[in-house]
C-alpha positions in Angstrom: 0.9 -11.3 -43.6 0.6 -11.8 -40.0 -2.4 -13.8 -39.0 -3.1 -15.0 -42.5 -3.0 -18.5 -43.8 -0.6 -19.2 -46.8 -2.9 -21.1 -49.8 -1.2 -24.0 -50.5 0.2 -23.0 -53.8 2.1 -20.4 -51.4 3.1 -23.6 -49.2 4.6 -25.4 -52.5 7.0 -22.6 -53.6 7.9 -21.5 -50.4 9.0 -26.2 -49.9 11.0 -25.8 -53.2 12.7 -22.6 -52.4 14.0 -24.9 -49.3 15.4 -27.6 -51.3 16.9 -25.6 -53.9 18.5 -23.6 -50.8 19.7 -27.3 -49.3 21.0 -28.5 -52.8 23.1 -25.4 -53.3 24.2 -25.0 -49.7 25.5 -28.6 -50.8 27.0 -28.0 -53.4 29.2 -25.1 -52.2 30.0 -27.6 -49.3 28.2 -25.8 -46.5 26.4 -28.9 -45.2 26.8 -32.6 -46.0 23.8 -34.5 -47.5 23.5 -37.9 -48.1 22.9 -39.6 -51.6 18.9 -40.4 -50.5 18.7 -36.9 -49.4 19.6 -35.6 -52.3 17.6 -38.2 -54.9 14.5 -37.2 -52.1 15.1 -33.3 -53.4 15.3 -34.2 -56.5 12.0 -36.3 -56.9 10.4 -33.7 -55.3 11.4 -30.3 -57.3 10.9 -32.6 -60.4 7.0 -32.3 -59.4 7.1 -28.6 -58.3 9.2 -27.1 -60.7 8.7 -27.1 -64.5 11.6 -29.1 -65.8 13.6 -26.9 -69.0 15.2 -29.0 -71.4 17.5 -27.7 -74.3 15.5 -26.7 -77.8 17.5 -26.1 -80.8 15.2 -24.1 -83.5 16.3 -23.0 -87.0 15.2 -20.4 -89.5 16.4 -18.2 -92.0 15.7 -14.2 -92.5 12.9 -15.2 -95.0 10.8 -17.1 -92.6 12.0 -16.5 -88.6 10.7 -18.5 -86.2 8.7 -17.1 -83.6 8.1 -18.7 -80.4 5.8 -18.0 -77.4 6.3 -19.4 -73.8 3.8 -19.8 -71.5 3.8 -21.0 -67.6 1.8 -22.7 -65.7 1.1 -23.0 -61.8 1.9 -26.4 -60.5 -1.4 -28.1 -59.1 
């Protein structure tokens, strides 16, 4: 990888991976943050990161339900 430029989708994980790091070092109280730092983080992985809410589905053995996920690359 030496001597090559990282594409910019590259550049986005690689920011995210940071915060996440800096929220969890928080949370297991290995560094201190303070309340904007940690709304900043937030704001921020909310527009790299895919955000998973909680989906309740229902079926019976007659008629399962099938369901496909799909992902896509933040832009």
């Amino acid at each position: 990888m030496a001597g090559k430029a990282l594409s910019p989708n590259w550049r986005l994980k690689i920011q995210s991976a940071r915060l996440i790091q800096c929220l969890e070092d928080h949370v297991f109280g290995k560094n201190d943050m303070k309340a904007t730092q940690i709304k900043a983080a937030e704001i921020l992985l909310k527009k790299t990161l895919p955000d998973l809410a909680t989906i309740q589905s229902t079926g019976d053995s007659d008629n399962p339900v099938h369901i496909t996920y799909t992902w896509q690359e933040p832009s």
